[in-house]
C-alpha positions as CSV (number, residue, x, y, z in Angstrom):
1,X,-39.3,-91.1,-58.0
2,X,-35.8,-91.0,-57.4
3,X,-33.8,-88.1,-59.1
4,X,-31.3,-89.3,-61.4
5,X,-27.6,-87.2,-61.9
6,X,-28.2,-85.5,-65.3
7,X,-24.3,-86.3,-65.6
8,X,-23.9,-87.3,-69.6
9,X,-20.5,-88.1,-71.5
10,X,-21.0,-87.5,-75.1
11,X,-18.4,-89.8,-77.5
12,X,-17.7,-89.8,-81.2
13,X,-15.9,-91.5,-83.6
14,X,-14.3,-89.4,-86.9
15,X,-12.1,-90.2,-89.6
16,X,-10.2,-89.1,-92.6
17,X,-10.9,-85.2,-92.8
18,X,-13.9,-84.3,-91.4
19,X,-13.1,-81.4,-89.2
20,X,-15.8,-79.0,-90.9
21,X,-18.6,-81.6,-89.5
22,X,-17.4,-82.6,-86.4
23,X,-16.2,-79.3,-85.0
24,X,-20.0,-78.2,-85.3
25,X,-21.2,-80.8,-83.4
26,X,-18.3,-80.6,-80.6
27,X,-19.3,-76.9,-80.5
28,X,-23.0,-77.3,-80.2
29,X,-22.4,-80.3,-77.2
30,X,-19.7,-78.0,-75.0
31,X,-23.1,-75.4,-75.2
32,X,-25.0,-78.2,-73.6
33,X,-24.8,-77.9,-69.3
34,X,-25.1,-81.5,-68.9
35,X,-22.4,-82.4,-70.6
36,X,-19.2,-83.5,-68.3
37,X,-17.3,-85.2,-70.8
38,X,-16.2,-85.5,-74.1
39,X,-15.0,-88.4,-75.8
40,X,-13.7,-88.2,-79.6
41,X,-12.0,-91.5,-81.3
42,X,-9.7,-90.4,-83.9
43,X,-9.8,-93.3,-86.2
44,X,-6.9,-92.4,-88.9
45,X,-7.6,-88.8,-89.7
46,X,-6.0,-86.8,-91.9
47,X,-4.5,-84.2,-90.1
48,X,-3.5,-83.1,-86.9
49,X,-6.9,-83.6,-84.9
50,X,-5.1,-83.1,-81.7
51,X,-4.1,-79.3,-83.0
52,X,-7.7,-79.0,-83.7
53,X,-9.2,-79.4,-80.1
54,X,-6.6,-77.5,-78.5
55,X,-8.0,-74.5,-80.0
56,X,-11.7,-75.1,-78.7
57,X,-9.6,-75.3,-75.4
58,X,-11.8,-77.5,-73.1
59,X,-10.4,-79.9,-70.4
60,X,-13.6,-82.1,-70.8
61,X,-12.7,-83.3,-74.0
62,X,-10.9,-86.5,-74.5
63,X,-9.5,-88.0,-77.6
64,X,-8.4,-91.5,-78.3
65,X,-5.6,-91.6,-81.1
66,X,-6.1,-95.3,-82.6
67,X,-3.0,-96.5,-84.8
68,X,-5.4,-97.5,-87.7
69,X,-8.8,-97.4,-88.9
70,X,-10.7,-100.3,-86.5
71,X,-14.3,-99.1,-88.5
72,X,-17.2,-97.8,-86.3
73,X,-17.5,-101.0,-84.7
74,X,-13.6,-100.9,-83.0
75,X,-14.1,-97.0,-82.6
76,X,-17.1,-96.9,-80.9
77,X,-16.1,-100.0,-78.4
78,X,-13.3,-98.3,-77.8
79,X,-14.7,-94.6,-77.0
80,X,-17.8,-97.1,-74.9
81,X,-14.8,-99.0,-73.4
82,X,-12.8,-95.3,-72.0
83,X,-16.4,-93.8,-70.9
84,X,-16.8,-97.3,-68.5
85,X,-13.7,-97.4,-67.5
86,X,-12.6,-93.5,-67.0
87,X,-15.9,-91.2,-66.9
88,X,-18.1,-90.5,-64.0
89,X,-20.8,-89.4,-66.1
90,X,-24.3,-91.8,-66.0
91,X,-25.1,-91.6,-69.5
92,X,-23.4,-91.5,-72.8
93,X,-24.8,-90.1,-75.9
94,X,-23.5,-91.4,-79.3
95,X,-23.2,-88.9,-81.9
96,X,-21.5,-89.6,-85.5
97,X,-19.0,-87.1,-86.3
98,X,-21.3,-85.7,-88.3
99,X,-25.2,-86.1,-86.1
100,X,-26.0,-82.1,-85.1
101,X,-27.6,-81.9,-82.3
102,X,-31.1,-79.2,-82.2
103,X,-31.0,-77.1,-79.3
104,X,-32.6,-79.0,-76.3
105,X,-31.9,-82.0,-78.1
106,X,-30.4,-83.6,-75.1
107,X,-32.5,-81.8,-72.6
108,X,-35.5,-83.6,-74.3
109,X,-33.5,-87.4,-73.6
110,X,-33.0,-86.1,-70.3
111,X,-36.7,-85.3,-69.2
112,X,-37.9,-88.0,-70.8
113,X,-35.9,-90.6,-69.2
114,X,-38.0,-90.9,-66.0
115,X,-41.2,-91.7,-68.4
116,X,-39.5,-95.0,-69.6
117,X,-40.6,-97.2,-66.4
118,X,-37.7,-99.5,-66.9
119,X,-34.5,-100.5,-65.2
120,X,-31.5,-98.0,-65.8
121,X,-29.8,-101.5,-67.6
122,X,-32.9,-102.5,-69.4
123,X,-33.7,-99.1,-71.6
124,X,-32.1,-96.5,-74.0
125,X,-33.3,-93.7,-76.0
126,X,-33.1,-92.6,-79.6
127,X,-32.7,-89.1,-80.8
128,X,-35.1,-88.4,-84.1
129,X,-32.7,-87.7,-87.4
130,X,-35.5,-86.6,-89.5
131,X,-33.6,-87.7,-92.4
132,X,-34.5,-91.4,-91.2
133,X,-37.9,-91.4,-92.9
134,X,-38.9,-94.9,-91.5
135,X,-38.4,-93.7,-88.0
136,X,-40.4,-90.4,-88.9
137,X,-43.5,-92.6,-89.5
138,X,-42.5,-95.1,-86.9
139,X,-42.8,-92.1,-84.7
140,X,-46.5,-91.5,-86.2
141,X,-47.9,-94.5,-85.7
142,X,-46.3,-96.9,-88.5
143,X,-45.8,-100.6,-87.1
144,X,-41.6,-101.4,-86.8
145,X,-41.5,-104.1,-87.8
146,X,-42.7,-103.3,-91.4
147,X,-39.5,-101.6,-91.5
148,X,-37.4,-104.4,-89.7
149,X,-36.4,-107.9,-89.1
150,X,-38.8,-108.7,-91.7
151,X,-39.3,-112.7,-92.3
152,X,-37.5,-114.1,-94.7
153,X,-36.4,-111.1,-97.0
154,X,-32.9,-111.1,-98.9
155,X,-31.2,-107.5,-99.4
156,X,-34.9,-106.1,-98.5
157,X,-36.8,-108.3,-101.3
158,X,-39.4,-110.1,-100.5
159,X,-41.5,-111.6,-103.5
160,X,-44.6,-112.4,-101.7
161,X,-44.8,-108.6,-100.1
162,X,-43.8,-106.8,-103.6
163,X,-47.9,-105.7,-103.5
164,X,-48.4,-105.4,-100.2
165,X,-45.1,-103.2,-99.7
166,X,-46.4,-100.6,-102.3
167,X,-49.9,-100.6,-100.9
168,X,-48.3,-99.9,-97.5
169,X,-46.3,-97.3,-99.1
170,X,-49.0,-95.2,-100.1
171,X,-51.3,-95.6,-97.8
172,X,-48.9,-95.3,-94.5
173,X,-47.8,-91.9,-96.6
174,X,-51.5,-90.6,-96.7
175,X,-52.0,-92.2,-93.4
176,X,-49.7,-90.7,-91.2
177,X,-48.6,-87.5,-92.8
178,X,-51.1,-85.5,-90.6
179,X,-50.2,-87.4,-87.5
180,X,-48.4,-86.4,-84.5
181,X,-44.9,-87.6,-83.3
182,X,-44.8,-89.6,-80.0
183,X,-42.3,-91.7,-78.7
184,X,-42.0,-95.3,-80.1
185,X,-40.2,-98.5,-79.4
186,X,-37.6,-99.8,-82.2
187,X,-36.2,-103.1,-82.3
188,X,-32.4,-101.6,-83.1
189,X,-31.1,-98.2,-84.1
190,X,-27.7,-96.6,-85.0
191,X,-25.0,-95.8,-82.9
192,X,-25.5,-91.6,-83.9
193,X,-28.3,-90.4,-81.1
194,X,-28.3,-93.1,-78.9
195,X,-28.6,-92.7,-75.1
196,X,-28.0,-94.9,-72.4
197,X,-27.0,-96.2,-69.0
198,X,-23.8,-96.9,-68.2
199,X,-25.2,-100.1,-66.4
200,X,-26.7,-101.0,-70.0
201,X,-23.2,-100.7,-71.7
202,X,-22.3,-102.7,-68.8
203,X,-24.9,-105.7,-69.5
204,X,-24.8,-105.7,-73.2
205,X,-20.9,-105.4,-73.7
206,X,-19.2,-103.7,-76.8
207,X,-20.1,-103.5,-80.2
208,X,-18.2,-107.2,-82.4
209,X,-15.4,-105.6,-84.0
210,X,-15.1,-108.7,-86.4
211,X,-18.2,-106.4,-88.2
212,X,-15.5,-103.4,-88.7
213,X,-18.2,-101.0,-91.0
214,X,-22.2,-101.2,-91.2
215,X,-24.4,-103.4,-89.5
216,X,-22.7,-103.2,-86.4
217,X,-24.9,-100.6,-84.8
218,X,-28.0,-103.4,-85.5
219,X,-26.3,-105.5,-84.0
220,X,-25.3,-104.0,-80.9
221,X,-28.7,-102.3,-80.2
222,X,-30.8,-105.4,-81.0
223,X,-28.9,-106.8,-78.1
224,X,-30.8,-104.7,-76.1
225,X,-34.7,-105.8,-76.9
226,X,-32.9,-109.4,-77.3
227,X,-32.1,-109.6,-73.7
228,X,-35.3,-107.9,-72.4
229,X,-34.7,-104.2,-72.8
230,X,-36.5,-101.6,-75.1
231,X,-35.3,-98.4,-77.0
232,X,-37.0,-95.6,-77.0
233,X,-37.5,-93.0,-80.0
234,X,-38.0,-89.6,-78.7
235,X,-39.3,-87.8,-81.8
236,X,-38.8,-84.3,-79.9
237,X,-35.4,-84.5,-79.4
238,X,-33.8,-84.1,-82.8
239,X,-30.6,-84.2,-84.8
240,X,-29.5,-82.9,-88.6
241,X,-27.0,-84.7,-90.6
242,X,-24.8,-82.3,-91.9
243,X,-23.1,-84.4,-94.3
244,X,-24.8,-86.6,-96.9
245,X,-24.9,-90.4,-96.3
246,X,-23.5,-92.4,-99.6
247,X,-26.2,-93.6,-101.7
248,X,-29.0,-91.1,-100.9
249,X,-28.3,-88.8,-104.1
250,X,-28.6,-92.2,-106.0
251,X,-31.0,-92.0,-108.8
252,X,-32.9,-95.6,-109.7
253,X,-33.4,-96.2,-112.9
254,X,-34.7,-99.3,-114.3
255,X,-32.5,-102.4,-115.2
256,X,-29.7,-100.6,-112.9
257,X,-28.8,-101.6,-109.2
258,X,-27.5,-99.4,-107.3
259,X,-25.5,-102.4,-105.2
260,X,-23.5,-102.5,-108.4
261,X,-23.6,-99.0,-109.6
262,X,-22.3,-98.0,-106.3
263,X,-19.8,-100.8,-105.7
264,X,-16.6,-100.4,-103.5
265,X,-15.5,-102.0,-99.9
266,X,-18.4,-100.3,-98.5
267,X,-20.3,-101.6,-100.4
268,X,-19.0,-105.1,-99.6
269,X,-19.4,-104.6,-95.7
270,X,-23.0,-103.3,-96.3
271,X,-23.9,-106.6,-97.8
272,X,-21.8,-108.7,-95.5
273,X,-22.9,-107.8,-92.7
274,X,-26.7,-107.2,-93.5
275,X,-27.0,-110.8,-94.5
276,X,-25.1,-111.8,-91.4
277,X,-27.4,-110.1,-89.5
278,X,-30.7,-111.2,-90.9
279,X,-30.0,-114.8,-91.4
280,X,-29.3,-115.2,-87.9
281,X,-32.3,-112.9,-86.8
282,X,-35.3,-112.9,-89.3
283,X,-35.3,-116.2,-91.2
284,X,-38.3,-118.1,-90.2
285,X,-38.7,-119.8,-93.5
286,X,-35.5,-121.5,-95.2
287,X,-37.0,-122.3,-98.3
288,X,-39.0,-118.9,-98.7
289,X,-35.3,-117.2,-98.2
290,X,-34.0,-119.5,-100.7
291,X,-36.5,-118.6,-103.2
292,X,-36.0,-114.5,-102.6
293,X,-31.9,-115.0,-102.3
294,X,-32.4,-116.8,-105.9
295,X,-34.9,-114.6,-107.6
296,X,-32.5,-111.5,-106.6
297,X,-29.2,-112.5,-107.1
298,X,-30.7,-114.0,-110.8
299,X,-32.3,-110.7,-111.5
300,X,-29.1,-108.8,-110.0
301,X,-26.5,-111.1,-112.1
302,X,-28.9,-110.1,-115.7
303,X,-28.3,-106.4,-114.5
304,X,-24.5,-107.1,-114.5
305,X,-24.7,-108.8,-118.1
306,X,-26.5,-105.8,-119.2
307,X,-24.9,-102.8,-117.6
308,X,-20.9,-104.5,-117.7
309,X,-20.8,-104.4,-113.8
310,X,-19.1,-108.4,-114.2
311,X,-16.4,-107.3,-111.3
312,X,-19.0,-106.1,-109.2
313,X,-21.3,-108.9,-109.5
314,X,-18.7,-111.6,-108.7
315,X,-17.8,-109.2,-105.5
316,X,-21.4,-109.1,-104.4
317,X,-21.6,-112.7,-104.8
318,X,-18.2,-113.5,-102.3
319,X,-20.2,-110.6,-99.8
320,X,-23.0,-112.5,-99.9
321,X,-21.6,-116.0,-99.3
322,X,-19.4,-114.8,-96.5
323,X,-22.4,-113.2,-94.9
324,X,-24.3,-116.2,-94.7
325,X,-21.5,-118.3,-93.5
326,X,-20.2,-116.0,-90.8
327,X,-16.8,-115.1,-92.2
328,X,-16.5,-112.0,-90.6
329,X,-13.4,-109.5,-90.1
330,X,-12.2,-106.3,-92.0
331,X,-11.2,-107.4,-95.5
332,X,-7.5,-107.1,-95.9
333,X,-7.8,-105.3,-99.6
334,X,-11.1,-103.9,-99.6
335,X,-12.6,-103.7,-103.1
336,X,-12.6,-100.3,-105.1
């Protein structure tokens, strides 16, 4: 076999002020002897980023100063767009400005790459954030697709699987606690730990900026098995969030929704772009769909009546509608 140049360009997108994360990470990649180069997309920070990098004082890092916020779908094609266009480097691994590397974490990527039989422009690779509990027991044996692309779900509901889904649930969680991570396939990952070809980015283009926030990583990466390729989890090769995603410290209580508790223009591209996704990817049954979309957004507009979140119902209900008719774009006054 044919040695490849273990040449990688790492790129990042950051924004507002988020030096304390993403000076850990920067720090932890310049440790890493495959690293050539270094991209960082500043996407409307908060302070003088430029100052910041000067005192790490590397020449192999690179930063892209956008005029505004273009979301991680406009930052990341932008950073991909640079690394095609201006690095030698063969592969490019996409970290948040917040995804820690482990030590050896890229190493792993690197030795492993050889195993995936595959042309250089029909695989990638996916770094294990062990905060991803789905790809944890992906990575011991769980089937994918229990996870994604399900038929015909809305928001993740599905009435015919409420049983199964808690019966899988308990049993995957006694099932596959004692067994051993090995690399898996996904059908589409986020953009933080991915690893690929520069001849990939080259056949599969740039993430759709008309996405702007969320989503956008699915559907980039899916993409990749759409046109024949497969990603690759790599359970060894790890990375650590150091900040906390929104939502995860969310306690559910019943007759609350968190979609509502938690509303704001996140919140609105979330759903947007989930149901943009999914209707164009998993629906194999329109009336099924229909019967899910209804049975939620009934249940979800009684939590609203109950709990006073009117505003954020009627939001969720213009998030929804654009989803599923493809009006797409950042929104020019995001909700709060």
């Amino acid at each position: 076999m044919t040695k490849i140049a273990y040449n990688v360009c790492v790129l990042t997108v950051t924004y507002g002020n988020r030096w304390a994360f993403l000076k850990q990470i920067l720090e932890r990649v310049l440790s890493f002897e495959h690293v050539v180069d270094i991209i960082v997309v500043d996407n409307g920070s908060d302070y003088d980023l430029k100052k910041e990098l000067d005192q790490l004082n590397s020449s192999i890092i690179t930063l892209l100063q956008e005029t505004e916020n273009l979301g991680s779908a406009g930052g990341y094609k932008a950073g991909l767009g640079y690394f095609v266009s201006h690095s030698n480097a063969d592969f490019v691994w996409l970290l948040d400005d917040d995804n820690l590397p482990e030590e050896g974490a890229l190493e792993k990527l690197i030795n492993a790459w050889p195993s995936i039989r595959l042309a250089e422009d029909r695989k990638a690779l996916f770094s294990l954030r062990t905060d991803r509990k789905n790809h944890v027991l992906i990575a011991q044996g769980a089937d994918p697709y229990q996870y994604y692309l399900v038929p015909d779900n809305f928001m993740g509901f599905h009435f015919f699987r409420i049983f199964s889904n808690q019966y899988r649930k308990l049993a995957g969680q006694n099932r596959y606690n004692s067994s051993p991570l090995r690399p898996s396939k996904l059908p589409y990952v986020p953009y933080g730990g991915l690893f690929l070809h520069r001849r990939l980015v080259e056949f599969i283009g740039y993430p759709d900026e008309r996405l702007f926030v969320y989503v956008d990583d699915s559907e980039y990466t899916n993409r990749i098995t759409e046109m024949g390729g497969e990603i690759w989890l790599i359970p060894d090769s790890r990375i650590n969030d150091v900040d906390i995603s929104q939502g995860i410290t969310y306690k559910h209580r019943f007759w609350r929704s968190a979609i509502l508790d938690l509303w704001n223009f996140r919140t609105f591209y979330q759903v947007r772009n989930r149901l943009y996704f999914y209707s164009r990817h998993a629906i194999k049954n329109r009336f099924i769909f229909a019967l899910n979309k209804w049975l939620y957004m009934t249940g979800h507009y009684l939590i609203s009546i109950i709990t006073g979140k009117h505003k954020a119902y009627k939001e969720f209900r213009i998030a929804v509608a654009d989803g599923l008719a493809g009006r797409l774009g950042k929104k020019e006054k995001p909700t709060n």
